[in-house]
C-alpha positions as a printed NumPy array, in Angstrom:
array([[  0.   ,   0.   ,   0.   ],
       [  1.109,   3.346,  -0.826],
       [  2.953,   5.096,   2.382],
       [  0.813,   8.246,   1.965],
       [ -2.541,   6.126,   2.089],
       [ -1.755,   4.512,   4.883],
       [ -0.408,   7.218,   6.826],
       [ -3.834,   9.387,   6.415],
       [ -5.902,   6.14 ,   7.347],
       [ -3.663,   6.187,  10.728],
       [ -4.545,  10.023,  11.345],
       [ -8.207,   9.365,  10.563],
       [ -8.352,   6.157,  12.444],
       [ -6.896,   8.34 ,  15.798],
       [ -9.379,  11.039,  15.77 ],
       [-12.548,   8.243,  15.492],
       [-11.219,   6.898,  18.429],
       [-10.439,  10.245,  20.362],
       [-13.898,  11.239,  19.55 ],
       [-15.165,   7.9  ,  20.933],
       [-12.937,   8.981,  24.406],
       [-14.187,  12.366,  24.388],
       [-17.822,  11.774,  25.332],
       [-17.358,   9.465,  28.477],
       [-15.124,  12.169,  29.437],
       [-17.24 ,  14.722,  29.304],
       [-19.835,  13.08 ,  30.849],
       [-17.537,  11.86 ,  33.854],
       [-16.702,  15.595,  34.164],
       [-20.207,  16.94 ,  33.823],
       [-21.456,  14.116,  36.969],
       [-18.56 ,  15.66 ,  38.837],
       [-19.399,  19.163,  37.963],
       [-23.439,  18.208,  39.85 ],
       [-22.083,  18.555,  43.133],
       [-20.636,  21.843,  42.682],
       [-22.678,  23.855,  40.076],
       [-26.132,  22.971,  38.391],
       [-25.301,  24.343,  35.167],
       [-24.2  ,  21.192,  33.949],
       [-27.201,  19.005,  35.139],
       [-28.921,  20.398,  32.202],
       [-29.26 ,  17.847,  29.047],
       [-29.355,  20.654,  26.289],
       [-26.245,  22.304,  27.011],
       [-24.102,  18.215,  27.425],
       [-26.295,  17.489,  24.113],
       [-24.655,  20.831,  22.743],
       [-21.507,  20.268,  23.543],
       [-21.533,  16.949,  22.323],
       [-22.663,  18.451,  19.046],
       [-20.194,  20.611,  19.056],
       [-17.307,  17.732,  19.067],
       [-18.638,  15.578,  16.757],
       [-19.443,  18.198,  14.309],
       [-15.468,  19.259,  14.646],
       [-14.586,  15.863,  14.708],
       [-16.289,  15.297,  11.366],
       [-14.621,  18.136,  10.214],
       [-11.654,  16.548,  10.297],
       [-12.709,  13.053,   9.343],
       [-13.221,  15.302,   6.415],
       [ -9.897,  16.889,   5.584],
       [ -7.834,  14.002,   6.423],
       [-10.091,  12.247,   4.1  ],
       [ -9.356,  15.315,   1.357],
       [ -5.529,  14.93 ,   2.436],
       [ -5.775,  11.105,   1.641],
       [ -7.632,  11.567,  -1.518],
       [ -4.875,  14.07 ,  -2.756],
       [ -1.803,  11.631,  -1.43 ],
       [ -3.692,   8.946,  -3.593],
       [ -3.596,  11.234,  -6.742],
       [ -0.148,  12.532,  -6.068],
       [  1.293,   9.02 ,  -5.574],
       [ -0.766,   8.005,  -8.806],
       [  1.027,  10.76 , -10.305],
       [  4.457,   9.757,  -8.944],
       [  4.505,   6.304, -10.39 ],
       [  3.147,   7.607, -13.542],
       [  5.334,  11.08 , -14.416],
       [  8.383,  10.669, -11.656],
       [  6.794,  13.51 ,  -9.549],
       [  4.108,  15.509,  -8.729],
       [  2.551,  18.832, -10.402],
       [  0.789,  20.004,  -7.309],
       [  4.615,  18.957,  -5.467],
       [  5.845,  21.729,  -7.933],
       [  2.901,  24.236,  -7.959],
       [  3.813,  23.987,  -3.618],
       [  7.48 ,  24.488,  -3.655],
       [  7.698,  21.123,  -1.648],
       [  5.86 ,  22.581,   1.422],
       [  3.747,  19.864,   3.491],
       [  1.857,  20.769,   7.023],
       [  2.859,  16.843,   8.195],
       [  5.233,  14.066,   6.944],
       [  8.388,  15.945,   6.703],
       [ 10.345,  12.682,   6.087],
       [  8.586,  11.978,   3.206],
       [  9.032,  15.903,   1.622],
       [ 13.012,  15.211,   1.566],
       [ 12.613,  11.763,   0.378],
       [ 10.638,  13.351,  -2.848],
       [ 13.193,  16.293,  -3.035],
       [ 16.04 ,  13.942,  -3.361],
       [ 14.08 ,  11.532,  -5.861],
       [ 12.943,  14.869,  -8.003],
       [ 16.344,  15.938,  -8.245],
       [ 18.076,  12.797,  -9.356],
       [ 15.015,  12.811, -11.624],
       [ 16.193,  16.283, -13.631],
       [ 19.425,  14.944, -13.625],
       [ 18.622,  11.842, -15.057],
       [ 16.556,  13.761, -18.066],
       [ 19.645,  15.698, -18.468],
       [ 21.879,  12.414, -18.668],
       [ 19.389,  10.853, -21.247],
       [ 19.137,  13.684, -23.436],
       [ 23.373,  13.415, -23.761],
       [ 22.746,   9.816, -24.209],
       [ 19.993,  10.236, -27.125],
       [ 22.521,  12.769, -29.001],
       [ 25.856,  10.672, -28.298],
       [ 23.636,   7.332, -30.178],
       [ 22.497,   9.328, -32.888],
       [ 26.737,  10.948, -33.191],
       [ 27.788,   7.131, -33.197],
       [ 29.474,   5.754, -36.064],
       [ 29.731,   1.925, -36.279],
       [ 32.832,   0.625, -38.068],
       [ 34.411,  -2.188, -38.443],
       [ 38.072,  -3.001, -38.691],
       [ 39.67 ,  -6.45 , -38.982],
       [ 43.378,  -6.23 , -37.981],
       [ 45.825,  -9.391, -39.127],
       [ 48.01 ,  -9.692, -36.125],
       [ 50.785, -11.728, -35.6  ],
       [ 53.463, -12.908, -32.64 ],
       [ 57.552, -12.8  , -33.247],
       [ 58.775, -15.96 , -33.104],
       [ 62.644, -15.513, -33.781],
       [ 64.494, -12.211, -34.352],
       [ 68.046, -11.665, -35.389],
       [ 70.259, -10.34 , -37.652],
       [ 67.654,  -8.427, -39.457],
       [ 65.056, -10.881, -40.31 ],
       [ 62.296, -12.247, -37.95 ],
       [ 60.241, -14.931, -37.849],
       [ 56.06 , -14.353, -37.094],
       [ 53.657, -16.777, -36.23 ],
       [ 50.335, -15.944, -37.155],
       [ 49.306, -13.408, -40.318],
       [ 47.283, -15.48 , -42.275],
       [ 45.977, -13.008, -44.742],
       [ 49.372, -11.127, -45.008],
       [ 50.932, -10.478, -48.678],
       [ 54.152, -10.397, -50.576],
       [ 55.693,  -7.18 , -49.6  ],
       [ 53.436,  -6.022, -47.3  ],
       [ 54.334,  -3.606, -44.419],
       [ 54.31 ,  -4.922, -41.3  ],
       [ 54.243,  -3.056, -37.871],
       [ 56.049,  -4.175, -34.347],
       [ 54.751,  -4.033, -31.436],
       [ 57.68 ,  -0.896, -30.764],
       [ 57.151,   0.723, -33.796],
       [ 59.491,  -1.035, -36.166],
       [ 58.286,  -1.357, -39.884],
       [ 59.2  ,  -4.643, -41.712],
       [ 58.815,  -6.182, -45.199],
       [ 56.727,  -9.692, -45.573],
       [ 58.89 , -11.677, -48.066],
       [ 59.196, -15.265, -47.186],
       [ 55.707, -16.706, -47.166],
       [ 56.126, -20.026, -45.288],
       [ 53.463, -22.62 , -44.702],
       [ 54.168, -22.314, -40.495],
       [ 55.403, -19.071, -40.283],
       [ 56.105, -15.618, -42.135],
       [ 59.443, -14.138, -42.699],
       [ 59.316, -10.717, -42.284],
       [ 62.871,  -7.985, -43.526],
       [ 63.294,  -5.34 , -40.422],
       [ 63.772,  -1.674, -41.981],
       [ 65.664,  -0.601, -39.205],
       [ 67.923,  -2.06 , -36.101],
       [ 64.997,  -4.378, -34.562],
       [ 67.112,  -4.07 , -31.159],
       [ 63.823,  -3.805, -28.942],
       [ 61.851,  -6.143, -30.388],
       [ 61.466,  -9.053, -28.14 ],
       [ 60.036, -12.535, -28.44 ],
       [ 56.346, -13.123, -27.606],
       [ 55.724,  -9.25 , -29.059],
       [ 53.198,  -8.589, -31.337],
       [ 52.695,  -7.845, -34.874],
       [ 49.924,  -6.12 , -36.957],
       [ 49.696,  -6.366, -41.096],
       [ 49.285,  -2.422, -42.27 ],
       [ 47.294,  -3.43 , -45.392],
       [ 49.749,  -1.805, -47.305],
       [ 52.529,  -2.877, -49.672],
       [ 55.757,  -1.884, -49.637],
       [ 55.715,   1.985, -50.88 ],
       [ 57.473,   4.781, -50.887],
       [ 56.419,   8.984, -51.245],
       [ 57.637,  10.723, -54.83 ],
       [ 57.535,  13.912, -55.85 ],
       [ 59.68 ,  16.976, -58.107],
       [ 60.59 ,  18.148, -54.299],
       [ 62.754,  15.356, -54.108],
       [ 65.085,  16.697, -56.985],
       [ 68.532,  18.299, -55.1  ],
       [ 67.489,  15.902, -51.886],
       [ 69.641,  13.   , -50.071],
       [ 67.69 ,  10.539, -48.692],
       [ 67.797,   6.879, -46.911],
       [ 66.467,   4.22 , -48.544],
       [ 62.99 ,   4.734, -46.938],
       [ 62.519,   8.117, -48.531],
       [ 63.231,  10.388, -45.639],
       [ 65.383,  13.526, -46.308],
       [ 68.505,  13.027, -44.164],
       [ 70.6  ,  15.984, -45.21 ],
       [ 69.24 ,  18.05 , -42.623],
       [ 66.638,  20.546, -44.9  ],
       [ 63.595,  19.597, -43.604],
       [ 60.787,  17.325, -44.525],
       [ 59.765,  16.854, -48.174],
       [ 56.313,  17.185, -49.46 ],
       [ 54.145,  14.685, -51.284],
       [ 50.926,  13.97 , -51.925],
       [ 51.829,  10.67 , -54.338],
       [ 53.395,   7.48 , -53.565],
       [ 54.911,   4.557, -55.283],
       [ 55.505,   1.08 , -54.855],
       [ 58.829,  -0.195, -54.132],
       [ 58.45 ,  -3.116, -56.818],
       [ 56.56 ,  -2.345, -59.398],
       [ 56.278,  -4.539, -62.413],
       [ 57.738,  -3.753, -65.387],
       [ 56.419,  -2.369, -68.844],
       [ 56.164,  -5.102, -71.381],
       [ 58.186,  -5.204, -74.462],
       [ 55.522,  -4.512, -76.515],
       [ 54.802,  -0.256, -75.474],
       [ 58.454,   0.097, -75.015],
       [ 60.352,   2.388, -77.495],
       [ 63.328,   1.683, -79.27 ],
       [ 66.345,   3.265, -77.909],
       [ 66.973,   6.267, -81.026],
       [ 68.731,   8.933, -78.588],
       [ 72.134,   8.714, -77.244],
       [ 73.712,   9.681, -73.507],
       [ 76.837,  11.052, -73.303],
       [ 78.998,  10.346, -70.546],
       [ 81.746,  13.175, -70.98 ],
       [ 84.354,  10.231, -71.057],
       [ 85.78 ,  10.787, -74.572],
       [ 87.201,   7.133, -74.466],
       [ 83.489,   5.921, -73.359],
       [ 81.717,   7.828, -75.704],
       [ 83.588,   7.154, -79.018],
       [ 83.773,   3.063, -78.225],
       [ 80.636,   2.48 , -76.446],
       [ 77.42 ,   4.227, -77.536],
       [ 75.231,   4.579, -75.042],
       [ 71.249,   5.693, -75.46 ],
       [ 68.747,   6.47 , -73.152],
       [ 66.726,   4.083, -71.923],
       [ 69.447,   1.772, -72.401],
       [ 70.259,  -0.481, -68.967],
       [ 74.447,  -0.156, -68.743],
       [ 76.78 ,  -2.124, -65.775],
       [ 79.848,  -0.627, -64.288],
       [ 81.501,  -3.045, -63.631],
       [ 85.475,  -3.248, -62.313],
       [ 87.924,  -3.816, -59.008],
       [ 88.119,  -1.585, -56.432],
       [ 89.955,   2.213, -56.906],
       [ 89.666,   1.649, -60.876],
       [ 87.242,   4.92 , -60.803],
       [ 83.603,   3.292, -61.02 ],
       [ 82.354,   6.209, -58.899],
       [ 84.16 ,   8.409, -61.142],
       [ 82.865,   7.282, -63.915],
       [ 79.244,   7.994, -62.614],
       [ 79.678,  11.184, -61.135],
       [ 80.998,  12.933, -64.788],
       [ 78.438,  11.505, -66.713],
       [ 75.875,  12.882, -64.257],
       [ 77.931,  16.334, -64.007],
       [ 77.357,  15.978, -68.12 ],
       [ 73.779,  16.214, -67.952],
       [ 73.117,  19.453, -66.95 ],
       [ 70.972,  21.236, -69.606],
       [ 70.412,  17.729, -71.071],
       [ 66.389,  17.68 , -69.824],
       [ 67.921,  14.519, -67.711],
       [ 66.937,  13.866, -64.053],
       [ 69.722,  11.268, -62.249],
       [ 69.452,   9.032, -59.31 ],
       [ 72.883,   8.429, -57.567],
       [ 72.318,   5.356, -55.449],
       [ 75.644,   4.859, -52.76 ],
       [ 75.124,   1.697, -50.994],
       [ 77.355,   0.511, -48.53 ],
       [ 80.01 ,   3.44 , -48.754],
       [ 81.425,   5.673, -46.02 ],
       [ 79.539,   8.32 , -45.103],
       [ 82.572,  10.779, -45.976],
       [ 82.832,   9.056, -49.439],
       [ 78.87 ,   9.765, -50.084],
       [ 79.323,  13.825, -48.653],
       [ 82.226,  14.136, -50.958],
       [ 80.439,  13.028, -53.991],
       [ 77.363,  15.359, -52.723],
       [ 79.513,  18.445, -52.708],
       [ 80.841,  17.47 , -56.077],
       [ 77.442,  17.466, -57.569],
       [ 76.304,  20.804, -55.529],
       [ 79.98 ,  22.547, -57.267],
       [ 78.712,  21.274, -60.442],
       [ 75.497,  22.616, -60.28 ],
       [ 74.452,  19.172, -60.864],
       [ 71.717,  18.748, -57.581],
       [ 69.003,  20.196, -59.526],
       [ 68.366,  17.295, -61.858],
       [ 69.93 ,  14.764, -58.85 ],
       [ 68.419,  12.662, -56.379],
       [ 71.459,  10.849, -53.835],
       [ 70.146,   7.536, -52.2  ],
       [ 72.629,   6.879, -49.386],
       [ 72.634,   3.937, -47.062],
       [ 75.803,   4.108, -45.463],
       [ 78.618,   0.976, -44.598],
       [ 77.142,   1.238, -40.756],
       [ 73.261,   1.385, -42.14 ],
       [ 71.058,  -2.173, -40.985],
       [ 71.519,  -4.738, -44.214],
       [ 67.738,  -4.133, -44.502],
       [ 68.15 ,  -0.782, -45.701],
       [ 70.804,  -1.715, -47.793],
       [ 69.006,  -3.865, -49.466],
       [ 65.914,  -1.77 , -50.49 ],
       [ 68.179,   1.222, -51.277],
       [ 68.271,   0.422, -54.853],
       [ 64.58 ,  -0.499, -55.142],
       [ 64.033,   3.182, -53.715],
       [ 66.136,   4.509, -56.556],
       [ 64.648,   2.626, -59.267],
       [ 61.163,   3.742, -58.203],
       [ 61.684,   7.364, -58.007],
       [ 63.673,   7.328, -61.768],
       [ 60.205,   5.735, -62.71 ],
       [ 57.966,   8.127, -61.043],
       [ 59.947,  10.61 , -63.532],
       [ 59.91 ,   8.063, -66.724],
       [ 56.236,   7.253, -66.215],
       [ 55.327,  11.011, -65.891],
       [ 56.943,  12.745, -69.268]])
């Protein structure tokens, strides 16, 4: 039963019985009252005063009856809206059950605050944006000497970048049945066993752009002569596959070298794919430097790829270039003797793709 209800049926249920006590009381007092005065002998003015209770009596069998009529509406109204409109209309004033008026203050305002947390609620559901994303994970198995071994990556591809656990990028390239061996572009010296691995989707690639022209870079495409980051907006893989024989042109313009010996015995064209080939101090680097130095104002753009040389060798050759006014047709790709084998290793591939970023655009 609702606490109100029965509270009202209490206060009604006390006054019946005081006005059942009230008349034996007056008449016990009005017997008394013979011996002393006659006023009270008389049966009109007990009958009147017996009148008189009753009628206040019923009085108030009346309003608590009103009171417990309205408690019934209000709780009717509780269960129905949260709280009550006459509660409001009142400013949470009551004449009795002051227990009950903080009880209903404290439920009204964790009421309005609830409204308040819904309505947040209704606009972060309808902001919500559902999406899905399968990542191909992996755990390292082995690592050492620049290669490790992952167990899992199911759906991983040839050449596809993947992502250590420390922020290492690798290379997938050997595709075994049991496990996946995956090149380390860099050191790989925290990368523990146990770690994991995540696929990035996204083959082997590297940024191009005219902004590299007069640039030195590593073999992952990042400037490291010490001007700042270069701009791109295009990227290309690191092994792409090659035109077929069919759309290639025939090789109808020659290259000079600058070497007289060179040019008047071997002719040379562009296009044309030509090996250096010879011991050591017999001037290969030479050889490669003049006959970029010769292009200038030749419409020419020249990748110089040093792999494995000392970092004073590769600044030498740089300087040549920059006296030559030769840096603004030149791209240098340098991975040094102290670079990770890795890097080494994909230097070229970096070279050959940003010389066919430039073929595949004129």
């Amino acid at each position: 039963m609702n606490p109100l209800i029965s509270t009202a049926s209490m206060i009604a249920a006390g006054l019946a019985i005081g006005l059942a006590s009230i008349g034996p009381g007056v008449g016990q007092g009005t017997t008394a009252g013979q011996s002393v005065e006659g006023i009270a002998r008389q049966p009109e003015a007990e009958g009147k005063i017996r009148e008189e209770l009753r009628r206040g009596a019923i009085e108030k069998l009346e309003r608590a009856r009103v009171r417990s009529r309205k408690a019934e509406i209000e709780a009717d109204e509780y269960r129905t809206n949260g709280y009550s409109e006459i509660e409001r209309e009142k400013g949470f004033r009551y004449d009795f059950f002051p227990f009950l008026l903080k009880k209903k203050k404290l439920i009204l305002m964790g009421i309005l605050r609830a409204d308040e947390i819904s309505n947040i609620i209704h606009e972060r559901i309808e902001q919500y944006n559902r999406e899905v994303k399968i990542v191909n994970t992996g755990t390292v198995l082995q690592v050492g000497d620049g290669i490790a071994r992952i167990l899992g990556l199911d759906d991983v591809m040839a050449g596809e970048l993947i992502e250590f656990e420390e922020g290492t990028i690798g290379i997938a390239l050997n595709l075994e049945s049991n496990n996946v061996g995956v090149v380390l572009m860099g050191d790989g010296l925290m990368i523990k066993e146990g770690s994991s691995v995540k696929a990035t989707g996204r083959i082997a690639q590297i940024p191009v752009s005219k902004a590299f022209l007069g640039r030195v870079i590593n073999a992952l495409a990042k400037p490291i002569d010490g001007r700042g980051e270069i701009s791109s907006s295009e990227s290309r893989l690191i092994e792409s596959p090659a035109p077929c024989v069919i759309p290639r042109h025939s090789v109808y313009e020659p290259l000079q070298t600058g070497l007289i010996s060179i040019d008047s015995m071997i002719p040379i064209g562009r296009g044309q794919q030509e090996l250096i080939i010879g011991d050591k101090q017999t001037g290969k680097i030479a050889v490669a430097t003049y006959t970029i130095l010769n292009q200038k104002g030749q419409n020419v753009i020249c990748v110089y790829v040093a792999i494995g040389q000392k970092a004073s060798s590769v600044a030498q050759v740089v300087t040549t270039f920059q006296e030559g006014g030769a840096m603004e047709y030149t791209i240098v790709v340098a991975e040094t003797i102290d670079s990770p084998a890795t890097l080494q290793y994909l230097a070229p591939y970096t070279g050959a793709a940003l010389a066919e970023y430039f073929m595949y655009r004129e």
